[in-house]
C-alpha positions in Angstrom: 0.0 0.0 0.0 2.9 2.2 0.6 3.3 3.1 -3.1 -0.2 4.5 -3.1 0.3 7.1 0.1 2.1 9.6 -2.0 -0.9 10.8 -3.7 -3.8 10.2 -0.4 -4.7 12.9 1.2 -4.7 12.8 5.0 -8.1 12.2 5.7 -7.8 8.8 3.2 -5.5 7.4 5.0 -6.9 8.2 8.5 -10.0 6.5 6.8 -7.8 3.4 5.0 -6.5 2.9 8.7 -10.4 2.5 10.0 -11.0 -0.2 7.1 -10.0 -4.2 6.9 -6.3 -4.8 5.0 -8.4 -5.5 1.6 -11.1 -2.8 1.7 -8.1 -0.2 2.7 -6.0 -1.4 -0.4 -9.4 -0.9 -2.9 -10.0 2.4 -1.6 -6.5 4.0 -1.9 -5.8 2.2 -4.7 -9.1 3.8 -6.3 -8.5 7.2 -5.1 -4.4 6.8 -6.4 -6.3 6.0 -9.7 -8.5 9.0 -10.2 -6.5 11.4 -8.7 -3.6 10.1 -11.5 -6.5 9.6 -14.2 -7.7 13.1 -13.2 -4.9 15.4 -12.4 -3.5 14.8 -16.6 -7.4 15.7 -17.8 -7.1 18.5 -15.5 -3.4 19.5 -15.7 -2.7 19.6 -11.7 -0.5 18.1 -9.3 -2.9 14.5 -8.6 -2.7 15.6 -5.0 -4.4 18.7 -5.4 -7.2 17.4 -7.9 -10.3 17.6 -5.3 -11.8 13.9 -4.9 -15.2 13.6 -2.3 -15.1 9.9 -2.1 -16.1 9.0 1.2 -16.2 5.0 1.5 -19.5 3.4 0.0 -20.8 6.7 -1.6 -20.2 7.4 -5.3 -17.3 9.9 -6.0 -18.0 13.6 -7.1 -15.8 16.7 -8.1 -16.9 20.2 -6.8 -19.0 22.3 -9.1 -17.7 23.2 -12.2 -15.2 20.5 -12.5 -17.6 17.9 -14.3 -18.6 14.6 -13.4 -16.9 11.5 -12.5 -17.9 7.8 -12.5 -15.9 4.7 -11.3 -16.8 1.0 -11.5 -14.6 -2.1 -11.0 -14.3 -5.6 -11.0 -11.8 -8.3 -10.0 -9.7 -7.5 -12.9 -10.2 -3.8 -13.9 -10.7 -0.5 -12.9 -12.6 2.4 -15.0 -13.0 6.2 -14.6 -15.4 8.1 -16.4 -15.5 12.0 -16.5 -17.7 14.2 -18.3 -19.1 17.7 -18.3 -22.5 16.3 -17.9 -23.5 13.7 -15.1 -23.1 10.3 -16.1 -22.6 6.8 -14.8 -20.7 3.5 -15.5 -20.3 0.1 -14.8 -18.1 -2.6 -16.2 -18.7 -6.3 -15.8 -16.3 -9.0 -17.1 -18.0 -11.0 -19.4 -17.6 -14.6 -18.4 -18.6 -13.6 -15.0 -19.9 -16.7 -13.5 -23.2 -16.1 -11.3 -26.6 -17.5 -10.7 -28.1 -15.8 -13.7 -31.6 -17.0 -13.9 -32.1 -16.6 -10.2 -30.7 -12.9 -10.2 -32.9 -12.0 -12.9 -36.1 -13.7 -11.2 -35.4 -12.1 -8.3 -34.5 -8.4 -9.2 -35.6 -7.9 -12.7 -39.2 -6.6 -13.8 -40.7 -9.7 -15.2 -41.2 -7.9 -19.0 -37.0 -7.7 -19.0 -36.8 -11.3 -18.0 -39.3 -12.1 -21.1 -37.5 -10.0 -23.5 -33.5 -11.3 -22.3 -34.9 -14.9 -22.4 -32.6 -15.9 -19.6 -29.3 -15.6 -21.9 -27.0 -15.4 -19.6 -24.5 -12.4 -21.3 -27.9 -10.8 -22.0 -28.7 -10.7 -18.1 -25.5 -9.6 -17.6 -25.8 -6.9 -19.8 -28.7 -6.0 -18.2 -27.4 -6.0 -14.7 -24.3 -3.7 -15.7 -27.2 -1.1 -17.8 -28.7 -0.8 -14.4 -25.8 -0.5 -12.1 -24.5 2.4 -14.4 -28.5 3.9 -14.6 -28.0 3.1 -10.4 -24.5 5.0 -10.8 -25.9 8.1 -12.6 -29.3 9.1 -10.4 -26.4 8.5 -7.5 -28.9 6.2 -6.5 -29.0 2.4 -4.1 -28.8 -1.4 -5.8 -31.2 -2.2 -3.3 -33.7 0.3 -3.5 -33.5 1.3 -7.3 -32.9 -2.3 -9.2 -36.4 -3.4 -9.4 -37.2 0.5 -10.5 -35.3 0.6 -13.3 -36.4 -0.8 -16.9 -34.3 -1.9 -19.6 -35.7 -0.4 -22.4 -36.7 -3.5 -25.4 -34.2 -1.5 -27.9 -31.5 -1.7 -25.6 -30.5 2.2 -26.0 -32.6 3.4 -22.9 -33.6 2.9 -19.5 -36.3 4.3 -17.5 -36.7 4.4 -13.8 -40.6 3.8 -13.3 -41.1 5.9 -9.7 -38.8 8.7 -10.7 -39.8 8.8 -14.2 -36.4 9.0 -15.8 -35.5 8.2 -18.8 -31.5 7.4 -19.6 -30.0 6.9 -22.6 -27.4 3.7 -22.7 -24.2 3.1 -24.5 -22.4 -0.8 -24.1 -19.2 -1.4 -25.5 -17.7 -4.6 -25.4 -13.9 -4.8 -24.6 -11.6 -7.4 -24.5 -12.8 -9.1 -21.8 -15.1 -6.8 -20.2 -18.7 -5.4 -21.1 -18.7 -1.5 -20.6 -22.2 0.5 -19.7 -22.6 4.0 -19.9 -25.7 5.6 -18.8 -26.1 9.4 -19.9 -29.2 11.7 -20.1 -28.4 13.5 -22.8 -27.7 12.0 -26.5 -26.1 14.9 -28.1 -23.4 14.5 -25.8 -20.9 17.6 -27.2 -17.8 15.4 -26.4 -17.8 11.8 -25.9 -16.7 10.9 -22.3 -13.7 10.3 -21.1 -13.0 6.9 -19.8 -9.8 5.8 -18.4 -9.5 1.6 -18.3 -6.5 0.0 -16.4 -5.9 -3.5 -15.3 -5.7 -4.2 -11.5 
């Protein structure tokens, strides 16, 4: 973890030395990442770019300076910036999980219909929500049986809050990239920084 301190800011670490070994390690390691990611987008010292990532709440910037996204699995860490809010996920693609119980259990029953139970459709699914999830700043336990996956598989609506999100999924490599946004004349395409645990 040592290698990581150079670019934490006081109150990270006091927080890292409050957390288990591994959950300490994830959120410098996380912070390192942005703050690095960040401070070349920006053109600042990383120290000085001005991360509010408290542990278990999404990251943000201070007004003005955009809006940031994170996601991460076992394998890989991504960043997402914008001048407009915006979320992200990213899934790797032979994740192996329970997929027909996940989608009975969370997923409106017209999703589980129209993905057929394919399991990388459901996992498509899952990551379209986490980054609609990551965008309204929102819960996985309150918002996941909200949120719709629109039948084209370029929207999503969340059915109590009545929004609507447009959705973006990439394949890469590996990995299966979603990117929820509000806006589909986005003026510049996001930034999104990808790096390998």
């Amino acid at each position: 973890m040592g290698y990581l301190t150079h670019i934490s800011t006081s109150n990270e670490l006091r927080i890292a030395s409050k957390l288990s070994k591994s959950r300490a390690k994830i959120f410098l390691e996380t912070r390192h990442y942005m703050r690095d990611a960040l401070s070349a987008l920006f053109e600042i010292e990383p120290i000085r770019v001005p991360i509010i990532a408290p542990p278990g709440e999404p990251p943000k910037l201070p007004i003005g300076m955009g809006f940031i996204s994170i996601s991460h699995c076992k394998d890989a860490f991504i960043i997402c910036w914008h001048h407009k809010k915006i979320g992200i996920d990213i899934e790797r693609s032979d994740r192996d999980f329970d997929y027909k119980s996940l989608a009975k259990k969370y997923f409106r029953q017209e999703n589980i219909i129209n993905s057929n139970l394919n399991k990388y459709l459901i996992l498509k699914e899952w990551s379209a929500i986490e980054a609609a999830i990551k965008f309204d700043r929102g819960k996985l336990s309150k918002d996941i049986m909200e949120w719709r996956y629109g039948m084209d598989k370029e929207n999503l609506y969340h059915n109590s809050k009545k929004i609507k999100l447009n959705l973006t999924q990439l394949p890469f490599l590996d990995w299966i990239i979603s990117i929820a946004y509000k806006n589909k004349n986005l003026f510049h395409p996001p930034t999104i920084i990808c790096s390998n645990l």
